[in-house]
Structures are given as structure tokens and as C-alpha cells.
PDB file of N, H, CA, C and O in Angstrom:
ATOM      1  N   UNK A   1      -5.253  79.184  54.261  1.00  0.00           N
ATOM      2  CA  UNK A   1      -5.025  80.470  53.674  1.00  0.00           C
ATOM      3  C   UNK A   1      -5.507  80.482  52.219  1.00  0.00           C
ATOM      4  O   UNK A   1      -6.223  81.470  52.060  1.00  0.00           O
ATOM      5  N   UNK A   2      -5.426  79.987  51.452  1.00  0.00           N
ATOM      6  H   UNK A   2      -4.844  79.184  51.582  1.00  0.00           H
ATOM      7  CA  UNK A   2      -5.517  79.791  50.227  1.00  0.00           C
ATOM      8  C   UNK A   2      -7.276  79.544  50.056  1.00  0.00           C
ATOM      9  O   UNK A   2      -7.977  80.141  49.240  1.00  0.00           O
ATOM     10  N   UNK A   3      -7.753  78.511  51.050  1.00  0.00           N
ATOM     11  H   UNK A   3      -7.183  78.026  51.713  1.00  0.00           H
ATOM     12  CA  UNK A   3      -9.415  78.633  50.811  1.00  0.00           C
ATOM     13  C   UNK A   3     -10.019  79.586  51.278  1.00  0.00           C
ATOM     14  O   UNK A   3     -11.227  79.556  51.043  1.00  0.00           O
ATOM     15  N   UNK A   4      -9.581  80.625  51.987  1.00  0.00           N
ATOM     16  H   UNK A   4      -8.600  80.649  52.178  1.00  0.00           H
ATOM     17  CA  UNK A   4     -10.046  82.119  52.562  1.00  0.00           C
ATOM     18  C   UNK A   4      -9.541  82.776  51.487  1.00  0.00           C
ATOM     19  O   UNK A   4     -10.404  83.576  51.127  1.00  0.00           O
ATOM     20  N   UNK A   5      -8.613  82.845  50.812  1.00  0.00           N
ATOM     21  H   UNK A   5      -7.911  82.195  51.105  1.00  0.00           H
ATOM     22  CA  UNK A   5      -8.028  84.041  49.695  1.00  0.00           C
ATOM     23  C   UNK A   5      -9.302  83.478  48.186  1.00  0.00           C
ATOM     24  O   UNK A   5     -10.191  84.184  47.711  1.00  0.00           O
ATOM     25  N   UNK A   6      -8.994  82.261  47.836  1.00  0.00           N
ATOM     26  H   UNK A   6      -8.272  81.687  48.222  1.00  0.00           H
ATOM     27  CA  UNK A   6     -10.412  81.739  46.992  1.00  0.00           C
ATOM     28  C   UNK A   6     -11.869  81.974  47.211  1.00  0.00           C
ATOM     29  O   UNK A   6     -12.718  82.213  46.352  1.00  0.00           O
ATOM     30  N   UNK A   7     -12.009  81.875  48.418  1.00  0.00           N
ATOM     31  H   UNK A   7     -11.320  81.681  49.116  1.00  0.00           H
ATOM     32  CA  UNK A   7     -13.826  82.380  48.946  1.00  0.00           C
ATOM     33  C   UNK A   7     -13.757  83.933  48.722  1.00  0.00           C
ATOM     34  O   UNK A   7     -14.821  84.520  48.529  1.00  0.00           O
ATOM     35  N   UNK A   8     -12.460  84.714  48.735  1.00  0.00           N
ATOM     36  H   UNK A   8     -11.595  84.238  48.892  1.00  0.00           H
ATOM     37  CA  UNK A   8     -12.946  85.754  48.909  1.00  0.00           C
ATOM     38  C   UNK A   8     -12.630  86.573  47.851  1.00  0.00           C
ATOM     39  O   UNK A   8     -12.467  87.785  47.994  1.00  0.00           O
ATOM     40  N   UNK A   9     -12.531  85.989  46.781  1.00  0.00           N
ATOM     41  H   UNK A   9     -12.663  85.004  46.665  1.00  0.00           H
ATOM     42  CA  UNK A   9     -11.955  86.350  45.044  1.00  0.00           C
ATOM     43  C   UNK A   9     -13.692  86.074  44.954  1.00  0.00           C
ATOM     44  O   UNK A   9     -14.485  86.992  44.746  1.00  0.00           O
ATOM     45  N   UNK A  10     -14.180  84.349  45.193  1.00  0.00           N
ATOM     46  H   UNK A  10     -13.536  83.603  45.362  1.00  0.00           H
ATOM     47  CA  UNK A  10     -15.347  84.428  44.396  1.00  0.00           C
ATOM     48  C   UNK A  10     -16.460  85.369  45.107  1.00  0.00           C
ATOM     49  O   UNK A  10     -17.444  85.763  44.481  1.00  0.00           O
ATOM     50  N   UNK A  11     -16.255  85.654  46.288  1.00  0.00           N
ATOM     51  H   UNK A  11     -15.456  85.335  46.797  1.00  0.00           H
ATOM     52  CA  UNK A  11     -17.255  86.792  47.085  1.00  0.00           C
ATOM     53  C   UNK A  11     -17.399  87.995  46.254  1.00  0.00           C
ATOM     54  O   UNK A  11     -18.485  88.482  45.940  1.00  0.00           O
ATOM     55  N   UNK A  12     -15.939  88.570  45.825  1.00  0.00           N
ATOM     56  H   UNK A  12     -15.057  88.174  46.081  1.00  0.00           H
ATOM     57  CA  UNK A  12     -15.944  90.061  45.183  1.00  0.00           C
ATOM     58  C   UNK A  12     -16.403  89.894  43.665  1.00  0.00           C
ATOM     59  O   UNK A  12     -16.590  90.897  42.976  1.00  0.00           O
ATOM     60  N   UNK A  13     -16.566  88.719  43.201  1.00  0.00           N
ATOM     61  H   UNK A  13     -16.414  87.904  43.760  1.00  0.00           H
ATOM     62  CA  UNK A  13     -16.855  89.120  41.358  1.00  0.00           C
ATOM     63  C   UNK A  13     -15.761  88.786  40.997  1.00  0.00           C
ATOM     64  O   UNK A  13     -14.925  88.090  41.572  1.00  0.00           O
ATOM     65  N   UNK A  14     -15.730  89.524  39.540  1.00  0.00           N
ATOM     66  H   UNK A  14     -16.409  90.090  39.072  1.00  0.00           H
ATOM     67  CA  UNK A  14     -14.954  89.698  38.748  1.00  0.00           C
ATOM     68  C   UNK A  14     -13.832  89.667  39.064  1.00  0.00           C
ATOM     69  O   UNK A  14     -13.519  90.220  40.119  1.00  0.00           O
ATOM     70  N   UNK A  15     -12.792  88.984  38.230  1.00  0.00           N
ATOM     71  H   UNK A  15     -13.047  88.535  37.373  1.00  0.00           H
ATOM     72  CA  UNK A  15     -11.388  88.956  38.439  1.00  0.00           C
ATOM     73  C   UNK A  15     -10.426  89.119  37.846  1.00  0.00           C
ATOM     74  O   UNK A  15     -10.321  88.005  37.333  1.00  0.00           O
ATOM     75  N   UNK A  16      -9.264  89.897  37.359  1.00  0.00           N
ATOM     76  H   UNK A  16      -9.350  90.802  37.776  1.00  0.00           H
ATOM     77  CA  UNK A  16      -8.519  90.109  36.660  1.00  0.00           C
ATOM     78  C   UNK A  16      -8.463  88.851  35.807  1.00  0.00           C
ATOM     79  O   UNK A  16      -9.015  87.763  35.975  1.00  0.00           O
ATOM     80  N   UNK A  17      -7.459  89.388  34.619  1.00  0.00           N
ATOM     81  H   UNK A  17      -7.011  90.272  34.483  1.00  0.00           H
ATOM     82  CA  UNK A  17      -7.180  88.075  33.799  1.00  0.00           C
ATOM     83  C   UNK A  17      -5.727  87.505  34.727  1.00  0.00           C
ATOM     84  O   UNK A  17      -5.540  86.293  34.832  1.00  0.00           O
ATOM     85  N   UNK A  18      -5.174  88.077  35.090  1.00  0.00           N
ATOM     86  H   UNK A  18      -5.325  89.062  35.004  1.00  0.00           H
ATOM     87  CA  UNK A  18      -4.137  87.276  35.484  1.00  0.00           C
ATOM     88  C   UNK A  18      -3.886  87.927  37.164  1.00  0.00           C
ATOM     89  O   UNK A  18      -4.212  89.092  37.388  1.00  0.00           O
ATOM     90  N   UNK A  19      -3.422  87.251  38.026  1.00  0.00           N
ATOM     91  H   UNK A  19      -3.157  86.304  37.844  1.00  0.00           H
ATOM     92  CA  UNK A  19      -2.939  87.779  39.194  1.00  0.00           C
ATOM     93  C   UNK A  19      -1.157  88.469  39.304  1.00  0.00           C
ATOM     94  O   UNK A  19      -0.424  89.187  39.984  1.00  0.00           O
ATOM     95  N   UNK A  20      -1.216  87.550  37.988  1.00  0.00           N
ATOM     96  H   UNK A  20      -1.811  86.967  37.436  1.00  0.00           H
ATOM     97  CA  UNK A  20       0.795  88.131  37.961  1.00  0.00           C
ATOM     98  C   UNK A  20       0.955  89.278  36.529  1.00  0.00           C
ATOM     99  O   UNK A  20       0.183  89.570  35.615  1.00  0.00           O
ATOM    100  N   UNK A  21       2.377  89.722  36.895  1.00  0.00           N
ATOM    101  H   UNK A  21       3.004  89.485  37.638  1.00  0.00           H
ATOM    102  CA  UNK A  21       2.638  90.647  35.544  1.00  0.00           C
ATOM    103  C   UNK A  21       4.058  89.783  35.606  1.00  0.00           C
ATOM    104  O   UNK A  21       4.931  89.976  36.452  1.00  0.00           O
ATOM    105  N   UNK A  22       4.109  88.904  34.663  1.00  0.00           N
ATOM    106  H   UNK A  22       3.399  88.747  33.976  1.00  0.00           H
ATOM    107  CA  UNK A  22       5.391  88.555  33.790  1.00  0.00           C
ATOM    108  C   UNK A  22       5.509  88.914  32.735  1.00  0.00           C
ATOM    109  O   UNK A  22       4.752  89.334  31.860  1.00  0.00           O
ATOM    110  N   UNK A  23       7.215  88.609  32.903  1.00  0.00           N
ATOM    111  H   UNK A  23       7.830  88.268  33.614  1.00  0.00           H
ATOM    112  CA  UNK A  23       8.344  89.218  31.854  1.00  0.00           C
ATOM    113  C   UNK A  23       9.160  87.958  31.437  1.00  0.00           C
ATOM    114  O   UNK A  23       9.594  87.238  32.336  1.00  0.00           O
ATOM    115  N   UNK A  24       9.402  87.635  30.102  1.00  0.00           N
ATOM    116  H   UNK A  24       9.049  88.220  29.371  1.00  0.00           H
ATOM    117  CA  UNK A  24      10.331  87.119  29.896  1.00  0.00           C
ATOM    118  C   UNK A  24       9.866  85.249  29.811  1.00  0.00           C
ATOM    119  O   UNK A  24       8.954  84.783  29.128  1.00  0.00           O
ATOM    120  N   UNK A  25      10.809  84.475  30.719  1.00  0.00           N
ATOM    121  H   UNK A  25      11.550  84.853  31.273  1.00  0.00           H
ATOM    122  CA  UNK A  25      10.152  82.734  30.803  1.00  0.00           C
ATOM    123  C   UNK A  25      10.065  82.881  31.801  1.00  0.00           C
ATOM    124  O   UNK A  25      10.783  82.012  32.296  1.00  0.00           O
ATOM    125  N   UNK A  26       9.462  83.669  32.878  1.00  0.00           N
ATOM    126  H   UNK A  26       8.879  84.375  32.476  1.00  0.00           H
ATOM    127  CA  UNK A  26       9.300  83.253  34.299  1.00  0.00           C
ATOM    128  C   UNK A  26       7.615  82.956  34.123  1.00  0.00           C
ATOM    129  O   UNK A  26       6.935  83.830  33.586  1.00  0.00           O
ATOM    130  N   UNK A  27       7.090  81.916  34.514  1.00  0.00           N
ATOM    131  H   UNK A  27       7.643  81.206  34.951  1.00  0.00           H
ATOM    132  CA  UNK A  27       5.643  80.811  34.524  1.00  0.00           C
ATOM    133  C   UNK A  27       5.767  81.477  36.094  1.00  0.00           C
ATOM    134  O   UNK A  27       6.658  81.749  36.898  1.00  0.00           O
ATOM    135  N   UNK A  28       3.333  81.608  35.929  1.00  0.00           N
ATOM    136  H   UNK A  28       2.609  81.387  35.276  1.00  0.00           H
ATOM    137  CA  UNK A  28       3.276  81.851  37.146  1.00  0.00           C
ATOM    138  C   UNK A  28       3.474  80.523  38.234  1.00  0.00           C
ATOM    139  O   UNK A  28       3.314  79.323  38.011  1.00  0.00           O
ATOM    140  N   UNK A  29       3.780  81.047  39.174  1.00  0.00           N
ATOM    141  H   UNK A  29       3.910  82.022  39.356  1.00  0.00           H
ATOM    142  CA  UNK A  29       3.471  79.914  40.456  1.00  0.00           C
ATOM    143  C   UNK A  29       3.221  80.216  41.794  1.00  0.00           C
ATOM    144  O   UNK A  29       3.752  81.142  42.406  1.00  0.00           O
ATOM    145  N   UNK A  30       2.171  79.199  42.372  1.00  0.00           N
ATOM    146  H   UNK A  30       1.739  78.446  41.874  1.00  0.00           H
ATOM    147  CA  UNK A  30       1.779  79.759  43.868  1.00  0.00           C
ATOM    148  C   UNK A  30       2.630  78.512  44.856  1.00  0.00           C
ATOM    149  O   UNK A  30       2.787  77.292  44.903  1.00  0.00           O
ATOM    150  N   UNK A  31       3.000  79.686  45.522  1.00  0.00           N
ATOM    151  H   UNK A  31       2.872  80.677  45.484  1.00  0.00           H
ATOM    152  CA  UNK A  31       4.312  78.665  46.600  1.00  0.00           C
ATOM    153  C   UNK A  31       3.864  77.697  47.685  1.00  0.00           C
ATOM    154  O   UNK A  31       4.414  76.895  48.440  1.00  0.00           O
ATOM    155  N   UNK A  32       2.662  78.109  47.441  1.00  0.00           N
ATOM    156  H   UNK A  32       2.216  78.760  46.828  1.00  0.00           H
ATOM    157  CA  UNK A  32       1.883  77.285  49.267  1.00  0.00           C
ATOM    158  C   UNK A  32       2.071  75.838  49.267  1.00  0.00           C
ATOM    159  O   UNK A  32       2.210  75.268  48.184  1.00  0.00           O
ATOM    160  N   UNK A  33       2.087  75.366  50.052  1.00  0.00           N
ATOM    161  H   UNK A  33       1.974  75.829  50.931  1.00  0.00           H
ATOM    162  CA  UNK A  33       2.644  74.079  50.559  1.00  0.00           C
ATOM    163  C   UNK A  33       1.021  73.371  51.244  1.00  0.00           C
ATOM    164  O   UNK A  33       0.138  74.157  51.587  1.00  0.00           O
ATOM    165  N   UNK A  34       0.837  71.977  51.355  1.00  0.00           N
ATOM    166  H   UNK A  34       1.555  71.339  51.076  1.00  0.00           H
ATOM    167  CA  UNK A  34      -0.577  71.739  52.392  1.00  0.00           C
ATOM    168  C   UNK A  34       0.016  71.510  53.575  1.00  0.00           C
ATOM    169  O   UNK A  34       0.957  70.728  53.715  1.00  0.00           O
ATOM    170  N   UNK A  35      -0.490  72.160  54.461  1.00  0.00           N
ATOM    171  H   UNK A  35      -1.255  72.795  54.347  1.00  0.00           H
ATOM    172  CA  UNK A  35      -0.612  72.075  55.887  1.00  0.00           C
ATOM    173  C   UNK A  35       0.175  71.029  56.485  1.00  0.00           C
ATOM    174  O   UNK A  35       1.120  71.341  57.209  1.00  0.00           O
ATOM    175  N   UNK A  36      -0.173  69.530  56.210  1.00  0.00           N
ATOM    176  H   UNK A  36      -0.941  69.276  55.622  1.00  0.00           H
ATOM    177  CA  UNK A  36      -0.069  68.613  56.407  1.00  0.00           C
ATOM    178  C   UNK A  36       1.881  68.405  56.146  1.00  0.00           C
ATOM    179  O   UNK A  36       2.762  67.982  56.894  1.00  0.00           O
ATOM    180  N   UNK A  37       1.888  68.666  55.457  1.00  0.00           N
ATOM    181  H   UNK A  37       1.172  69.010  54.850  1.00  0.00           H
ATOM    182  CA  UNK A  37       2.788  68.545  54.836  1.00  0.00           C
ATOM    183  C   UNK A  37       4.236  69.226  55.799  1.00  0.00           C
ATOM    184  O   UNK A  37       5.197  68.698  56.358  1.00  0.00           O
ATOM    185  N   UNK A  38       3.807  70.518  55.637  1.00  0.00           N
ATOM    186  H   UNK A  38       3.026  70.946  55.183  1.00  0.00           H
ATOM    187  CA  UNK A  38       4.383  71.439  56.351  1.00  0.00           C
ATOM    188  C   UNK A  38       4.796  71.042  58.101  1.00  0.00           C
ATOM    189  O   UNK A  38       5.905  71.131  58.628  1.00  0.00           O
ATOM    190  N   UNK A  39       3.827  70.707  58.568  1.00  0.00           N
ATOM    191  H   UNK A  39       2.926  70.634  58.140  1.00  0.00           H
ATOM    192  CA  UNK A  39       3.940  70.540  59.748  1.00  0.00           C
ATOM    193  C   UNK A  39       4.584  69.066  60.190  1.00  0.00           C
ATOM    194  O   UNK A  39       5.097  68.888  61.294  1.00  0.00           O
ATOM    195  N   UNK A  40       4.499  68.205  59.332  1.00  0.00           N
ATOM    196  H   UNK A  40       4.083  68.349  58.435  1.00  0.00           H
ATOM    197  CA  UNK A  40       5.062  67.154  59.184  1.00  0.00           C
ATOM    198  C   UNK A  40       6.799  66.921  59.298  1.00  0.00           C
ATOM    199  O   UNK A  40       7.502  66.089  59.871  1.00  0.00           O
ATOM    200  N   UNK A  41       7.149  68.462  58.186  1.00  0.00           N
ATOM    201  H   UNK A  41       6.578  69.138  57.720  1.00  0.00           H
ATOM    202  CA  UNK A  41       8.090  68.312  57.914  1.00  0.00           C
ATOM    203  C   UNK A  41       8.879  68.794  59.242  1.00  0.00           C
ATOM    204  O   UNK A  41       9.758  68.135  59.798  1.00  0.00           O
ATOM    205  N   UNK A  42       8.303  70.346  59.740  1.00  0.00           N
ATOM    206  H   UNK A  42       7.590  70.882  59.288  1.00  0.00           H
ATOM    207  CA  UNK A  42       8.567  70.735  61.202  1.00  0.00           C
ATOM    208  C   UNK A  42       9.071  69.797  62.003  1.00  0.00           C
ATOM    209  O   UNK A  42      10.286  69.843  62.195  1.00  0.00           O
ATOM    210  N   UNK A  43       8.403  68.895  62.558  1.00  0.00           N
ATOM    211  H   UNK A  43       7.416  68.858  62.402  1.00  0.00           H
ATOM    212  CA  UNK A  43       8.624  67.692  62.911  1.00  0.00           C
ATOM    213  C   UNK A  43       9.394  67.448  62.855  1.00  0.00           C
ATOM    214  O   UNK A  43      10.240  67.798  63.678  1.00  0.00           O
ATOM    215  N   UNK A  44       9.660  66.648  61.807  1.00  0.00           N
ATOM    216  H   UNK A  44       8.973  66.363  61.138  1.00  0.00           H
ATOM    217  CA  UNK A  44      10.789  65.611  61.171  1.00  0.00           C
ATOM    218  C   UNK A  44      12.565  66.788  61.691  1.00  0.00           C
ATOM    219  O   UNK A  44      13.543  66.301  62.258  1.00  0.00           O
ATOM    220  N   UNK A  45      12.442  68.223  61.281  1.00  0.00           N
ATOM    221  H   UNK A  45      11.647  68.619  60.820  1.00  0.00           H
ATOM    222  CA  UNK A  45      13.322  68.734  61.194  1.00  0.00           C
ATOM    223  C   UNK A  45      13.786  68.872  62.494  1.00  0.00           C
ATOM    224  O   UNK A  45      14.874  68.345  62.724  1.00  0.00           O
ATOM    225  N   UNK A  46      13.198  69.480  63.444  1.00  0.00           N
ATOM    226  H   UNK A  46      12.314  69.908  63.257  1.00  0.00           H
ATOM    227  CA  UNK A  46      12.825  69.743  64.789  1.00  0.00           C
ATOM    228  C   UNK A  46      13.766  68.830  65.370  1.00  0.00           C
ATOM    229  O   UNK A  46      14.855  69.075  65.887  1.00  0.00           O
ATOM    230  N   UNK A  47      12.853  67.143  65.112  1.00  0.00           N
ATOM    231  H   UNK A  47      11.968  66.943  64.691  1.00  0.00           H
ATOM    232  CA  UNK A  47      13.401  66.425  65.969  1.00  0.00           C
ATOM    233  C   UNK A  47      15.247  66.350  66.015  1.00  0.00           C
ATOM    234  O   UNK A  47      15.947  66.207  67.018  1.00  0.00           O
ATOM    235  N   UNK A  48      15.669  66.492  64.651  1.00  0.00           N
ATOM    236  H   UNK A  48      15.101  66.608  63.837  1.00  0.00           H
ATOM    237  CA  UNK A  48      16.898  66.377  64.028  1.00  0.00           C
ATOM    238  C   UNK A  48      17.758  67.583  65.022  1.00  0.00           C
ATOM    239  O   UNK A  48      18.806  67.480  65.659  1.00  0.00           O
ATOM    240  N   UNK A  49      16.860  68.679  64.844  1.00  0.00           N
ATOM    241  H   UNK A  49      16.009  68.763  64.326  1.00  0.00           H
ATOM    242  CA  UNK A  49      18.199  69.751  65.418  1.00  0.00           C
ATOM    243  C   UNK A  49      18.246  69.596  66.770  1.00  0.00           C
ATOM    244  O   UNK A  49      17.259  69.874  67.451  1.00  0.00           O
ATOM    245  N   UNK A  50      19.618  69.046  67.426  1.00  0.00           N
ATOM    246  H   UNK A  50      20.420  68.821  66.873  1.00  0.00           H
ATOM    247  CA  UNK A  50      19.419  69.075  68.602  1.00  0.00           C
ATOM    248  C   UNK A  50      20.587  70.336  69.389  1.00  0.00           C
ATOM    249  O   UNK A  50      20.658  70.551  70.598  1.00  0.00           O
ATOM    250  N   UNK A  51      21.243  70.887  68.518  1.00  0.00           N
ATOM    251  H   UNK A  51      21.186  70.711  67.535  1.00  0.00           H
ATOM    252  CA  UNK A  51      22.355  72.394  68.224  1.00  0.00           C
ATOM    253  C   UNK A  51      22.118  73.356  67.759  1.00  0.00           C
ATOM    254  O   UNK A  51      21.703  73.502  66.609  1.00  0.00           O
ATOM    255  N   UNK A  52      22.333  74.210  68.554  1.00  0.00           N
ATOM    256  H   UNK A  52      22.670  74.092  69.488  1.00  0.00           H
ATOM    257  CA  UNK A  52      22.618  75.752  67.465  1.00  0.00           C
ATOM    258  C   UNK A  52      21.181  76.178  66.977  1.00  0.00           C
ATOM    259  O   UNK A  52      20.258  75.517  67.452  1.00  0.00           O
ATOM    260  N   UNK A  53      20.856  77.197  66.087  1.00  0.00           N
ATOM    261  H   UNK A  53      21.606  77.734  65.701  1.00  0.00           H
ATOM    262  CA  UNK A  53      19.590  77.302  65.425  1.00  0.00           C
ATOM    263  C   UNK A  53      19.926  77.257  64.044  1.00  0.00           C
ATOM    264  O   UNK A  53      21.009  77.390  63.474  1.00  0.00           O
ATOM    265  N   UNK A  54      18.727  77.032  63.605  1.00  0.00           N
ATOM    266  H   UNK A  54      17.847  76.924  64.068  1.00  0.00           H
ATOM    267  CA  UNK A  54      18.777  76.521  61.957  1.00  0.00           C
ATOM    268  C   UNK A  54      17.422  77.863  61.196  1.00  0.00           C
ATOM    269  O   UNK A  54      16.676  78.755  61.599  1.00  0.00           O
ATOM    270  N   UNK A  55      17.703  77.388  60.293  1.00  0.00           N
ATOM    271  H   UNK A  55      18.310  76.663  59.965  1.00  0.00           H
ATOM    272  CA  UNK A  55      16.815  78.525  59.159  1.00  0.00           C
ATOM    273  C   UNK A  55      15.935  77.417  58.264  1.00  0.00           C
ATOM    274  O   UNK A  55      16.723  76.544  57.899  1.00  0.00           O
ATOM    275  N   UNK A  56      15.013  77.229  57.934  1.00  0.00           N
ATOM    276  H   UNK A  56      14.373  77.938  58.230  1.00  0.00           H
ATOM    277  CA  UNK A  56      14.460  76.558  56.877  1.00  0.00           C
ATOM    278  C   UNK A  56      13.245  77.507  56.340  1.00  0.00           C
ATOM    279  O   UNK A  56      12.730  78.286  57.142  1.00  0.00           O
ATOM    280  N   UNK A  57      12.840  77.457  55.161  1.00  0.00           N
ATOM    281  H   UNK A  57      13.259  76.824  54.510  1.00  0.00           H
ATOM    282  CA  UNK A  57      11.829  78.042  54.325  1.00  0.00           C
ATOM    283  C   UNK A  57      10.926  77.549  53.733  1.00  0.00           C
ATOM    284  O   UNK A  57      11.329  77.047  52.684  1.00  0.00           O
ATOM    285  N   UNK A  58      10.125  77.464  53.852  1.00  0.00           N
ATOM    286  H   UNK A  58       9.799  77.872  54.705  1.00  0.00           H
ATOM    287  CA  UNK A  58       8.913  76.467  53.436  1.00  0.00           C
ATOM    288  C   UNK A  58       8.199  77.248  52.402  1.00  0.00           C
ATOM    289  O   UNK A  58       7.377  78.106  52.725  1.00  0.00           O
ATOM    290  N   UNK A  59       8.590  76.885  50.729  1.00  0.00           N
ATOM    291  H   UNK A  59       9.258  76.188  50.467  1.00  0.00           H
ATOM    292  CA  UNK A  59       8.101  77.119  49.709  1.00  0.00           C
ATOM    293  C   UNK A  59       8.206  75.883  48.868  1.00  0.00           C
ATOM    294  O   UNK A  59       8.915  74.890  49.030  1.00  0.00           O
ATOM    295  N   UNK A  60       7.447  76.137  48.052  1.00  0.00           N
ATOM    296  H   UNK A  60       6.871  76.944  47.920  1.00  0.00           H
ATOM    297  CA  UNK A  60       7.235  75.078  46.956  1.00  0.00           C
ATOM    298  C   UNK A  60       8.054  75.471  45.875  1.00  0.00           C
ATOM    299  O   UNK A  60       7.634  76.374  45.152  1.00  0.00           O
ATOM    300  N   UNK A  61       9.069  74.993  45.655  1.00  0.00           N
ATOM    301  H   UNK A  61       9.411  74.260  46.243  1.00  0.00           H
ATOM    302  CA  UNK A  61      10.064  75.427  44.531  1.00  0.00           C
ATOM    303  C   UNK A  61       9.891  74.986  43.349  1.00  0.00           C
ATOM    304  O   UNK A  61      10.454  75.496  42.380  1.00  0.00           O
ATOM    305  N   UNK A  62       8.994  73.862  43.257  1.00  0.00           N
ATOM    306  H   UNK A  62       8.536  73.448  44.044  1.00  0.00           H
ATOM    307  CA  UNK A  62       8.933  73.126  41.693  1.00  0.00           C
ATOM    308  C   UNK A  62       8.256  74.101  40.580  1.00  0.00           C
ATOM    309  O   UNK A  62       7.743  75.206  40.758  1.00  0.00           O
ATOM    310  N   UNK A  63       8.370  73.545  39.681  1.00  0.00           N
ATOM    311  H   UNK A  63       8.786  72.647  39.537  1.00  0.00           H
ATOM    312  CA  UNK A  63       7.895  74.174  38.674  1.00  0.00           C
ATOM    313  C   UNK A  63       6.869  73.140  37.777  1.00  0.00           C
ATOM    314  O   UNK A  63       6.982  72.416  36.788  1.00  0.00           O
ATOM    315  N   UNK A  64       5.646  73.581  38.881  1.00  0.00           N
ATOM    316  H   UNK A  64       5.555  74.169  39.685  1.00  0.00           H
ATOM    317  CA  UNK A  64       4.870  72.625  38.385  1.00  0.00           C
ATOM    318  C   UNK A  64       3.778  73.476  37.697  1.00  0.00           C
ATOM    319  O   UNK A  64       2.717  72.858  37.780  1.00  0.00           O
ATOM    320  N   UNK A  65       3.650  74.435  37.170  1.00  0.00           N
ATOM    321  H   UNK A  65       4.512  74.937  37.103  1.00  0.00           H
ATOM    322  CA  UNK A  65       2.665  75.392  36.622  1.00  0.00           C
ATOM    323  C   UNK A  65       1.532  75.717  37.234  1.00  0.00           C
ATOM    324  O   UNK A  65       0.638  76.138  36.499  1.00  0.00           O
ATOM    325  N   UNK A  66       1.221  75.608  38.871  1.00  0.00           N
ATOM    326  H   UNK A  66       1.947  75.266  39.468  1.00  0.00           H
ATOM    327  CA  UNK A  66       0.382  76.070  39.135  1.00  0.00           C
ATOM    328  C   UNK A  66       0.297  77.242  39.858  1.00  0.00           C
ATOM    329  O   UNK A  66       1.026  77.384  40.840  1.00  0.00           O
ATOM    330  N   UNK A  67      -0.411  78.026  39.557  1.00  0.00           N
ATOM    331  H   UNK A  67      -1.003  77.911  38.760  1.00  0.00           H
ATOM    332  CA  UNK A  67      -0.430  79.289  40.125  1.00  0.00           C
ATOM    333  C   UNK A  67      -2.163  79.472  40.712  1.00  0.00           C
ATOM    334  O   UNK A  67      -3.066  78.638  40.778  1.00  0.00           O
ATOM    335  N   UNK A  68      -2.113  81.349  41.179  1.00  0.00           N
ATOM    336  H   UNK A  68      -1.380  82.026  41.126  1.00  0.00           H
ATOM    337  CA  UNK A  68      -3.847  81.421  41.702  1.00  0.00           C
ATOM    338  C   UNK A  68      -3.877  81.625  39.978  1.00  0.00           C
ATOM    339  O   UNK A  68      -4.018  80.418  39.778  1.00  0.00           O
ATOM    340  N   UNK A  69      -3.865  81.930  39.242  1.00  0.00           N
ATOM    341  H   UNK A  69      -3.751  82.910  39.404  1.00  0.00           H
ATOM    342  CA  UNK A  69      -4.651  81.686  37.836  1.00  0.00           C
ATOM    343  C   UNK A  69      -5.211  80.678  37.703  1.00  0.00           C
ATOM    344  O   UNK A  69      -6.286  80.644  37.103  1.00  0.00           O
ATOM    345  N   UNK A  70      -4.663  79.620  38.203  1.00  0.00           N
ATOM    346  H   UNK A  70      -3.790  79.647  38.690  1.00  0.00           H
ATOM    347  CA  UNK A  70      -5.620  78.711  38.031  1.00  0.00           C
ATOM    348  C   UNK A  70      -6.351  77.642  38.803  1.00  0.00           C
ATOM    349  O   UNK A  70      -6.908  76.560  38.621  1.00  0.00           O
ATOM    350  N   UNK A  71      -6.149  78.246  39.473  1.00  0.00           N
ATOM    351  H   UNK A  71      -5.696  79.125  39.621  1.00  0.00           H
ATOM    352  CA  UNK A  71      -7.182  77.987  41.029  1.00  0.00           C
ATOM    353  C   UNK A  71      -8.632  79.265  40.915  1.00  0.00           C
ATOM    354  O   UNK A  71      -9.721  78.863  41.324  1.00  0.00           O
ATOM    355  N   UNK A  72      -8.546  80.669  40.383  1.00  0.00           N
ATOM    356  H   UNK A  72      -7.661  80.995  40.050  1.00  0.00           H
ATOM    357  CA  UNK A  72      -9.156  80.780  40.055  1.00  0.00           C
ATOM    358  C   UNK A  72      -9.994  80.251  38.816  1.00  0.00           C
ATOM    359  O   UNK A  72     -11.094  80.740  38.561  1.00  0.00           O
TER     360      UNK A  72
END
């Protein structure tokens, strides 16, 4: 997802200065997770639940300063 959303920023040109509008101390950030990762974790979780249904959310919560700003 992320190398289709990038091919297709540099396809159109020009690009805003920023993709976000912040307020305040909120730093941009892009939540995507790699693939690998993700599906890994599926796995791992999967195997665990063997009751009931469960909820999990697959975002990147850190606050590691990267956002599409700078991937563009």
C-alpha cells in the first residue's frame, strides 16, 4: 500500500508541503506496519486464541517521527 500511494504522489507532480494539518505537539506519523511483520504477528496471535473472539489493531503506535512527509 504505501509503494502504490508513493508511485502515485511521484506520478502526479507536485506535492503539498505537508500531508498533515497539526495543532499543538502532535508530530506527524504514518501507522503502517511491514507486511511481514503483520502477518507474522496474525499467526502468532491466532495460534494463541483458542476461545471466544478477540479484537486486535494493527498500528504502529511509536513515536518514531516518521510520517508520508517524509517518505515523500
Amino acid at each position: 500500500m504505501l509503494t502504490r500511494r508513493v508511485y502515485s504522489i511521484v506520478k502526479a507532480g507536485p506535492t503539498p508541503k505537508s500531508f498533515y494539518s497539526v495543532s499543538g505537539n502532535v508530530r506527524p506519523h504514518y501507522d503502517g506496519l511491514p507486511s511481514d511483520f503483520t502477518a507474522a504477528s496474525i499467526v502468532a496471535l491466532g495460534e494463541r486464541a483458542t476461545l471466544g473472539s478477540h479484537t486486535y489493531h494493527v498500528v504502529n503506535r511509536h513515536d518514531d517521527g516518521i510520517s508520508m512527509d517524509d517518505f515523500v
